[in-house]
C-alpha positions in Angstrom: 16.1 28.0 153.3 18.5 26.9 150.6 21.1 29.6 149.2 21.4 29.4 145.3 25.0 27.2 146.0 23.1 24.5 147.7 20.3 24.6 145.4 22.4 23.8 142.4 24.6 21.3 144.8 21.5 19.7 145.6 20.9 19.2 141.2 24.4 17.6 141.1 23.7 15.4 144.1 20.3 14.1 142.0 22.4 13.9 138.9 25.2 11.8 140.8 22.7 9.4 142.0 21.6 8.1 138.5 25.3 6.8 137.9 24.5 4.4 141.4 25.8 0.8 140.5 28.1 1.6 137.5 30.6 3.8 138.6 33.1 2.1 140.7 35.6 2.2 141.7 35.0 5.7 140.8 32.6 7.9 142.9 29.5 9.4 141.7 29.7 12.6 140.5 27.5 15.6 139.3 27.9 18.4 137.5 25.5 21.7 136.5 27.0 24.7 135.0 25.1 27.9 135.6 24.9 31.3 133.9 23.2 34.2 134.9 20.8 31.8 137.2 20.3 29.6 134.3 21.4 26.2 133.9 22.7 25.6 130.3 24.6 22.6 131.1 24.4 19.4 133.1 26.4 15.7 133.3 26.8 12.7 135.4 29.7 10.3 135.4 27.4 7.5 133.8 30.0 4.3 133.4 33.2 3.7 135.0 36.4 4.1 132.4 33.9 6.6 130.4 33.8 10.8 130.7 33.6 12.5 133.7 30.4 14.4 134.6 32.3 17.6 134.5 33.0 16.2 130.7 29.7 15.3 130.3 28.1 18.8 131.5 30.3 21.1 129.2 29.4 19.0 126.4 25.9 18.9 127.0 26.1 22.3 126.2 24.2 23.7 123.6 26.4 25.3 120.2 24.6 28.8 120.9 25.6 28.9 124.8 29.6 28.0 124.2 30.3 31.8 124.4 28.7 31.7 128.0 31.0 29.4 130.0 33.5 32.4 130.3 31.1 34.1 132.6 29.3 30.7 134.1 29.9 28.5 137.1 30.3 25.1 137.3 29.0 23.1 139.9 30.4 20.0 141.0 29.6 17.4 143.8 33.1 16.4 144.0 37.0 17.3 143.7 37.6 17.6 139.7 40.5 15.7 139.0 43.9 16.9 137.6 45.5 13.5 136.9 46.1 11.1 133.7 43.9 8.2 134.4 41.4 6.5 132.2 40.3 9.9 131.0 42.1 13.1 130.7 42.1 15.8 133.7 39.1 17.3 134.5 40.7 20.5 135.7 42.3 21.0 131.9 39.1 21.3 130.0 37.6 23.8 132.6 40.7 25.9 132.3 40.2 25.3 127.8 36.5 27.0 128.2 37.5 29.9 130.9 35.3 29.0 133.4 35.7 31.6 135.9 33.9 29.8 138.8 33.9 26.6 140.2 31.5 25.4 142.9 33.2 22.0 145.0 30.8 20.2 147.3 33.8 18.0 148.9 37.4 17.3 148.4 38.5 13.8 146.2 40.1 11.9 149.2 42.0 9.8 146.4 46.1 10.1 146.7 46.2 11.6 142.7 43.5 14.5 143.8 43.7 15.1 147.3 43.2 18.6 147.4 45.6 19.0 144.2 42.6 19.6 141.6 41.4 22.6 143.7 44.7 23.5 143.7 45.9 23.9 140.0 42.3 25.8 139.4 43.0 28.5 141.9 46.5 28.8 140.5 45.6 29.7 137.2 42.9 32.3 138.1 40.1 30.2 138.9 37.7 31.2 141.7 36.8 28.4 143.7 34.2 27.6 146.4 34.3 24.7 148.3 32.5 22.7 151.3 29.0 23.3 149.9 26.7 20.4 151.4 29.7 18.5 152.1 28.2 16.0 154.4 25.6 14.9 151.9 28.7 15.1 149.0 30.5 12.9 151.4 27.8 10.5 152.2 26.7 9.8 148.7 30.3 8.0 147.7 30.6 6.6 151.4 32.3 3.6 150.1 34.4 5.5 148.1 35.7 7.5 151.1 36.1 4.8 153.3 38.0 2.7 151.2 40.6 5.5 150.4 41.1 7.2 154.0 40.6 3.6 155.8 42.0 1.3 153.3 39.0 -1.4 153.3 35.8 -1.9 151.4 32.7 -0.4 153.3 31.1 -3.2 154.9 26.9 -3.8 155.0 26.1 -6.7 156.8 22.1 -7.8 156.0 19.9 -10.4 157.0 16.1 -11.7 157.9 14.6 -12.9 160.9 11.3 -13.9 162.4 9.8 -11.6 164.8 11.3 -13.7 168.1 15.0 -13.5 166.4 15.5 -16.8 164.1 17.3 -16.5 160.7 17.1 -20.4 160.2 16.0 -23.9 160.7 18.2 -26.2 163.2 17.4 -29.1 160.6 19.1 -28.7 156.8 15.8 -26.7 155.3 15.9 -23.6 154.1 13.7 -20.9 156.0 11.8 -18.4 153.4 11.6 -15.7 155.8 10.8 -12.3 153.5 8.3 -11.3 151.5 8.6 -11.0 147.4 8.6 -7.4 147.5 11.5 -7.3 150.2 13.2 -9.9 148.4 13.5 -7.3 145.4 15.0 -4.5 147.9 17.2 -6.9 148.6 18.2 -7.4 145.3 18.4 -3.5 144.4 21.0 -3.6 147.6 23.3 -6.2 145.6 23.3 -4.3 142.3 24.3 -1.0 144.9 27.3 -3.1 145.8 30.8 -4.6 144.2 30.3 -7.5 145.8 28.4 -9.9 147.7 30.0 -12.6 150.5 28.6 -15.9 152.3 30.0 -18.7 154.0 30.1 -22.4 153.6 27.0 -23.4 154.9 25.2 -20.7 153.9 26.1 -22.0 150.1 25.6 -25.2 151.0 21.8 -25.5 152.8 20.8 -22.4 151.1 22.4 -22.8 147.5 21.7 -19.1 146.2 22.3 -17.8 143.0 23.9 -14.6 144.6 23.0 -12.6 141.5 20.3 -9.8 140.2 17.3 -11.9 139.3 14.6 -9.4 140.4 16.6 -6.2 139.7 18.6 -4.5 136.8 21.9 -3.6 137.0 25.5 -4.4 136.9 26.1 -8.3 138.4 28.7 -7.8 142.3 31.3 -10.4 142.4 30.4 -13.2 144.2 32.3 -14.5 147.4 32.6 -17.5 149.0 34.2 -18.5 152.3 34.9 -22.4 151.5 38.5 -23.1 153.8 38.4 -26.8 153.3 37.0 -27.1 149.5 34.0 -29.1 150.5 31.3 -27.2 148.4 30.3 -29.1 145.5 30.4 -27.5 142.3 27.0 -28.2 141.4 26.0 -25.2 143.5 24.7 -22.1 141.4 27.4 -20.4 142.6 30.0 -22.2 141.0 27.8 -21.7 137.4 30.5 -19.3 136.1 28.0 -17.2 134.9 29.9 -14.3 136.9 32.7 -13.7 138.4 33.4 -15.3 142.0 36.1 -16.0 144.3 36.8 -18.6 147.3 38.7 -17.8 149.9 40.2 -20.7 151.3 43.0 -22.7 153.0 43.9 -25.1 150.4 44.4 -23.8 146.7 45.6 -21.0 144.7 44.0 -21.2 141.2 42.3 -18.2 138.6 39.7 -20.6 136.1 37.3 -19.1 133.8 34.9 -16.5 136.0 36.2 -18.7 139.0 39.0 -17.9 141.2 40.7 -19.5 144.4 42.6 -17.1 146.7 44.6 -19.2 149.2 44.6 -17.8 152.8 47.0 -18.5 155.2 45.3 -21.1 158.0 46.9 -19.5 160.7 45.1 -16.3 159.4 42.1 -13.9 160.8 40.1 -15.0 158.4 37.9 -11.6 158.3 41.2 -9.3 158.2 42.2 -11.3 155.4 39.3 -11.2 153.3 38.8 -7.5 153.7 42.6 -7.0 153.1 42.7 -9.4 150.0 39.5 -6.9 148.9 41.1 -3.8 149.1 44.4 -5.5 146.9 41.2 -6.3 144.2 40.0 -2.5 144.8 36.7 -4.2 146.0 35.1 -1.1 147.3 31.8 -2.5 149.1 30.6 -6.1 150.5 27.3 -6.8 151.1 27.6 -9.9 153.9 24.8 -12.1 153.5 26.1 -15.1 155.6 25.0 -17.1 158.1 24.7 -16.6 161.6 29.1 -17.5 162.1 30.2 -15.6 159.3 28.1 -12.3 160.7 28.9 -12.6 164.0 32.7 -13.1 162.9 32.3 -9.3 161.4 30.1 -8.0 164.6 33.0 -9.4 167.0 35.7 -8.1 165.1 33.9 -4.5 164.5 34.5 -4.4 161.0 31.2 -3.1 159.6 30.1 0.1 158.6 25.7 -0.9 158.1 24.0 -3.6 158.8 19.9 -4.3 157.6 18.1 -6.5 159.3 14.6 -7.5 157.8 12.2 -9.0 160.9 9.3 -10.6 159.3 6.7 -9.5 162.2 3.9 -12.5 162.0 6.5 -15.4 161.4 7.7 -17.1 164.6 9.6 -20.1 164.5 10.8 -22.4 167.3 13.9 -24.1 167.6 15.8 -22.2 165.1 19.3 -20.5 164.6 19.1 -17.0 166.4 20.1 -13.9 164.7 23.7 -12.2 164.9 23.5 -9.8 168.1 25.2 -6.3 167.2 27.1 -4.5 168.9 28.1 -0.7 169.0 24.7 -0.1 167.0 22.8 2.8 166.2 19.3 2.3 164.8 19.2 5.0 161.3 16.0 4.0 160.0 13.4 1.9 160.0 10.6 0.7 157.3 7.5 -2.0 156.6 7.2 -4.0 153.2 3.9 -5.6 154.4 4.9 -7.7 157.8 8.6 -7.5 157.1 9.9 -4.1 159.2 13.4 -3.5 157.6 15.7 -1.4 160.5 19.1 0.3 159.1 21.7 0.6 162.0 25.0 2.4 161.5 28.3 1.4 163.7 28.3 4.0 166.2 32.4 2.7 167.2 33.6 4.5 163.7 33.9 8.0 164.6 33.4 10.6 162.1 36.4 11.5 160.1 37.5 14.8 159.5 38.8 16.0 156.2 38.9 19.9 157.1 35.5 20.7 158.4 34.0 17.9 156.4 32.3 15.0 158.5 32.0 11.4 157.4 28.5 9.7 158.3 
């Protein structure tokens, strides 16, 4: 049974979610201020570069409660923040209104927080309470975790497969493997994401558009693994309509919605896409490459997910098989119709500890 710390923790977490796809690189945050069991104020962090949810939440609050935050508490799924970035400290306007309590559900693991927001609170009087559902606070901004304690994007590596492990043709056709409805999953999973990354061929046989048709939201940057240059620009994802970048070994060159990032031909080319990434503060990739580009992730054991989509009455014969994972533990499983969608996790990346909190 939930204590009244986790049931309010649990509001933030709900209120968190709704900022999902718009916040980064910030995390999603929640906020709920309570008085005398009551909740008379709540925010989100709804856009990054705009207010904070601990912002929003006091705010929200209505002209006839303002005398109450002196004797509320504030609830808040993460850290609040005690540095000058694109908005004013978050710690400085709970210390304005008096709030006596504050409620943390995980530590900010970002080098300007760190530990330093909970700090200055408890310094100037303020009770604080912290670790409440800090696992789930934690797993919510999993990108945002692993790119500041492991300085690299969080990885999700998806694809589809018939039911005897073929994710393409062996002649230059493209296989429809998924159904309609899947095909807008995968489309929410894009708009989840900062960016999205395939490789030559898959660019080339496949020409995708790489971008939200069948969901709303805020348009990932596109990547494209092209080391020699021989993509045409013809292909939709050269229309400029959104940003993209090509890694490859040729050209250094930033057009209009178009760049080329030169990497070294000597280089690891999966080291230095992810380390060229985290220079961009690219938090998350979605890898939606062929079978190489995959398996070049899988062998290297640089993925945090991966989503594969097995379409159960399709079989196909003579086709490309499927990436085979390794270190992989199965996290879920669904159907859309005959496509059974299973989530793994990499079981190699240990849980992290910051204090008691684990990382999943």
């Amino acid at each position: 049974m939930l204590n009244i710390e986790e049931t309010y923790m649990h509001r933030c977490l709900d209120l968190a979610r709704l900022g999902e796809g718009y916040t980064a690189p910030n995390p999603m945050v929640g906020a709920v201020l309570v008085h005398d069991n009551k909740i008379i104020g709540e925010g989100y962090h709804k856009l990054f570069g705009q207010n904070h949810a601990e912002v929003n939440c006091i705010h929200s609050v209505k002209k006839e409660d303002e005398s109450k935050m002196e004797k509320a508490v504030l609830y808040v799924s993460l850290e609040p923040c005690t540095h000058h970035g694109k908005t004013p400290p978050c710690t400085d306007l709970i210390l304005k209104k008096k709030i006596p309590k504050v409620v943390v559900g995980c530590k900010d693991p970002f080098k300007e927080v760190n530990g330093r927001g909970i700090e200055r609170l408890k310094a100037a009087g303020v009770e604080v309470l912290t670790g409440v559902l800090e696992a789930e606070c934690i797993s919510l901004n999993k990108r945002f975790f692993i790119f500041h304690t492991k300085q690299r994007p969080y990885i999700i590596l998806n694809w589809a497969q018939s039911v005897n492990g073929k994710m393409a043709n062996t002649h230059s056709t493209r296989l429809f493997i998924t159904h309609e409805l899947t095909n807008r999953l995968v489309h929410k999973w894009r708009a989840q994401e900062a960016s999205i990354l395939v490789g030559t061929n898959t660019a080339l046989l496949d020409d995708p558009s790489l971008t939200l048709r069948r969901w709303k939201g805020r348009q990932p940057l596109r990547l494209i693994i092209d080391r020699s240059l021989r993509l045409p620009g013809t292909l939709k994802v050269f229309d400029r309509q959104t940003k993209t970048i090509v890694f490859n070994n040729i050209k250094q060159q930033d057009e209009l919605n178009l760049e080329y990032r030169r990497l070294p031909n000597e280089s690891n080319l999966v080291g230095q896409v992810i380390l060229d990434l985290y220079q961009l503060k690219v938090q998350s990739i979605l890898v939606e490459g062929g079978r190489k580009l995959l398996q070049s992730f899988i062998d290297e054991n640089v993925w945090d997910e991966a989503r594969i989509i097995t379409n159960e009455e399709l079989f196909v014969e003579n086709g490309i098989s499927s990436p085979v994972l390794g270190h992989a533990r199965i996290g879920g499983k669904e159907m859309i119709l005959s496509d059974s969608i299973r989530y793994y996790k990499n079981d190699s990346i240990k849980s992290f500890q910051d204090g008691n909190a684990g990382f999943l």
